[in-house]
C-alpha positions in Angstrom: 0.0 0.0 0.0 3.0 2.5 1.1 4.6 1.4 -2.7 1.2 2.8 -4.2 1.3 6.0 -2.1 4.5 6.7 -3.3 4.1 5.9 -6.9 1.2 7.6 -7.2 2.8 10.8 -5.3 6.0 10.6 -7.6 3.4 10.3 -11.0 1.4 13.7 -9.7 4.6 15.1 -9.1 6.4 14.2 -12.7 2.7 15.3 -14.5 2.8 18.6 -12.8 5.8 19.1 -13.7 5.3 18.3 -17.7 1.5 19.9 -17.4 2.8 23.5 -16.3 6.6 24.5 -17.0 8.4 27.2 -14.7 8.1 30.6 -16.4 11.5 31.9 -17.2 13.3 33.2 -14.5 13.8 36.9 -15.0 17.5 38.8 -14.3 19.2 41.8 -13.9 22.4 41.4 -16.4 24.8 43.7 -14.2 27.5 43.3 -16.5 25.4 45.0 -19.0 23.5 47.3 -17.2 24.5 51.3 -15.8 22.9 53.8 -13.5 24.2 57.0 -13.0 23.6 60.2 -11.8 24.0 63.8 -13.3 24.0 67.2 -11.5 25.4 71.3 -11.5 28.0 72.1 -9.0 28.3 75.6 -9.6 26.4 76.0 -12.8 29.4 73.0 -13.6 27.6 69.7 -15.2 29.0 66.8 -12.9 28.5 63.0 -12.8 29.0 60.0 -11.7 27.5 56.5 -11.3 26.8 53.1 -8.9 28.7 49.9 -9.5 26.8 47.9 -7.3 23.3 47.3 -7.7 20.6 44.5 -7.9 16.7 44.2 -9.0 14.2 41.2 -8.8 12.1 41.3 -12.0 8.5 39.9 -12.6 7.3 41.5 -15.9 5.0 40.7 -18.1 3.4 42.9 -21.3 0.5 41.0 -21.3 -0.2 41.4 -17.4 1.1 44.7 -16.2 -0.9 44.3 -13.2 1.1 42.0 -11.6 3.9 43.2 -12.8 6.2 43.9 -10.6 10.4 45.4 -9.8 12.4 45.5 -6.8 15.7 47.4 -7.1 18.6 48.3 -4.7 21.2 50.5 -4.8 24.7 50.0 -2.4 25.1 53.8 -2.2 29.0 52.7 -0.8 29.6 51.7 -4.0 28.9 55.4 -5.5 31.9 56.8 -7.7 32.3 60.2 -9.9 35.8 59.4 -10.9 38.0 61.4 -8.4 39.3 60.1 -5.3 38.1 63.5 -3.3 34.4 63.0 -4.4 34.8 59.3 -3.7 35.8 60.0 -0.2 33.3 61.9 0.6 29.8 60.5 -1.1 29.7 57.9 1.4 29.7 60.4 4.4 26.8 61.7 6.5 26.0 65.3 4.4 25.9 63.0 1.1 24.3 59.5 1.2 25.6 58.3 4.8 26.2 54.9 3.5 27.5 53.3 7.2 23.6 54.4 8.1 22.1 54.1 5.1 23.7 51.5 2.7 21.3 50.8 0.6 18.4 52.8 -1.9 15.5 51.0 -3.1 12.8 51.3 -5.4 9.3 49.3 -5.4 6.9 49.5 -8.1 3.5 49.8 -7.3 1.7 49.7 -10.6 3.0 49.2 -14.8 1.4 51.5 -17.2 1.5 50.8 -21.2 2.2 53.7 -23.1 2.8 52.3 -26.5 5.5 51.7 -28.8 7.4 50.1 -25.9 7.2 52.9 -23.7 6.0 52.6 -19.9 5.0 54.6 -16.8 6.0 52.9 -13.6 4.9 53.7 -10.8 6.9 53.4 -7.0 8.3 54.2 -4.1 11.7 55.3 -4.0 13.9 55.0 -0.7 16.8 56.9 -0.1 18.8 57.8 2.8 15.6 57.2 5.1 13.4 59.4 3.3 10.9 57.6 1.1 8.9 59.3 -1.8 6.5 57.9 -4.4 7.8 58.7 -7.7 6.5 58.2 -11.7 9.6 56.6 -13.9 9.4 56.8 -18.1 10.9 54.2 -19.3 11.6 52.5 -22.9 12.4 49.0 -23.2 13.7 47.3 -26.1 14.5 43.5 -26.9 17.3 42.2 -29.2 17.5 38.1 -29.1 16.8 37.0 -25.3 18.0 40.6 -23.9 15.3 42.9 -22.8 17.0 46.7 -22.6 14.8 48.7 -20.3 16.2 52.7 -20.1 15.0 55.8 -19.0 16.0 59.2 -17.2 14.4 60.0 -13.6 14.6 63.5 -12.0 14.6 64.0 -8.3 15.3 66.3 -6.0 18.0 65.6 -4.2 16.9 67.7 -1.0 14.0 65.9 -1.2 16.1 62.6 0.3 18.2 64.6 2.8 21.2 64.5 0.6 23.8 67.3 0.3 22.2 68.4 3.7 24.0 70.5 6.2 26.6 73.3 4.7 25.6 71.2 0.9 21.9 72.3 1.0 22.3 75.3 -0.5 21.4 74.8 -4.1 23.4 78.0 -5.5 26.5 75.6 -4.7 24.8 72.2 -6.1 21.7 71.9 -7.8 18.8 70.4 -6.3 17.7 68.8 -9.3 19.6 65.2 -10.1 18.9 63.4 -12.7 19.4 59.9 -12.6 19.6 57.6 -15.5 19.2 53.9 -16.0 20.2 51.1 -18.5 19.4 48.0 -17.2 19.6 44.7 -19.2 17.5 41.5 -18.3 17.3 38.1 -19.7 14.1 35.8 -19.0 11.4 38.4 -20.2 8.9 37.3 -22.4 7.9 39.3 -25.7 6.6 43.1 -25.4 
């Protein structure tokens, strides 16, 4: 009788298996991938950008609904190419990374805007301050690489960042913009 059980377990298990295949698991390419950040420092056009960042992906063009992105940001890991700015992004005025090491965004809602353009809705978390925020986005695919890319502007007072002696917006802007290229494998066709 326990042989049966067992059989008959194993069988159901196989057949649900073969009956309904796993969905392709969807990934952030980092290799691929960029996200930057762009400001004025004194009417001066300055940049730099994360090398360390991760999202968990569930999208689907045919149901936006539950559609759905998780993305962090190791604000540690931020760089604009001099080892002065380096050593001081990290710190308390700036993004207080030992505090605060990580930004996040969580999408609330996907809407289609056509021609593979896209309006996501979130909330995005930085340095303890949490603000809901519309992203435009484009996304492209070229063989099993989906390209999703957009620009989103903040204000960086907004998230308590450049506070202190740095709030002052006639020595850096308060608007940042921050743009995004991420690359994913495992989404199905737009």
């Amino acid at each position: 009788m326990k042989t049966h059980l067992f059989l008959a377990a194993l069988t159901t298990t196989l057949l649900a298996g073969v009956a309904l295949p796993a969905a392709a698991q969807q990934k952030l390419l980092p290799a691929q991938s960029e996200l930057s950040f762009a400001a004025k420092q004194m009417g001066v056009p300055v940049s730099g950008h994360f090398k360390k960042f991760d999202a968990q992906v569930s999208f689907d063009a045919t149901k936006l609904a539950s559609s759905k992105v998780t993305f962090t940001v190791d604000m540690g890991s931020a760089t604009m190419g001099s080892a002065e700015a380096d050593s001081e992004l990290p710190k308390a005025p700036w993004f207080n990374a030992p505090k605060f090491p990580q930004a996040t965004f969580t999408s609330s809602a996907f809407k289609a805007l056509g021609a593979g353009k896209y309006e996501l809705a979130g909330k995005l978390s930085i340095k303890g301050q949490a603000r809901d925020v519309l992203v435009s986005l484009s996304m492209t695919q070229s063989g099993a690489v989906t390209v999703a890319s957009g620009v989103l502007p903040i204000k960086r007072l907004a998230f308590s960042i450049g506070d202190g002696d740095w709030a002052d917006t006639s020595m850096v802007a308060d608007e940042v913009q921050v743009k995004f290229k991420f690359a994913l494998s495992g989404v199905g066709k737009l």
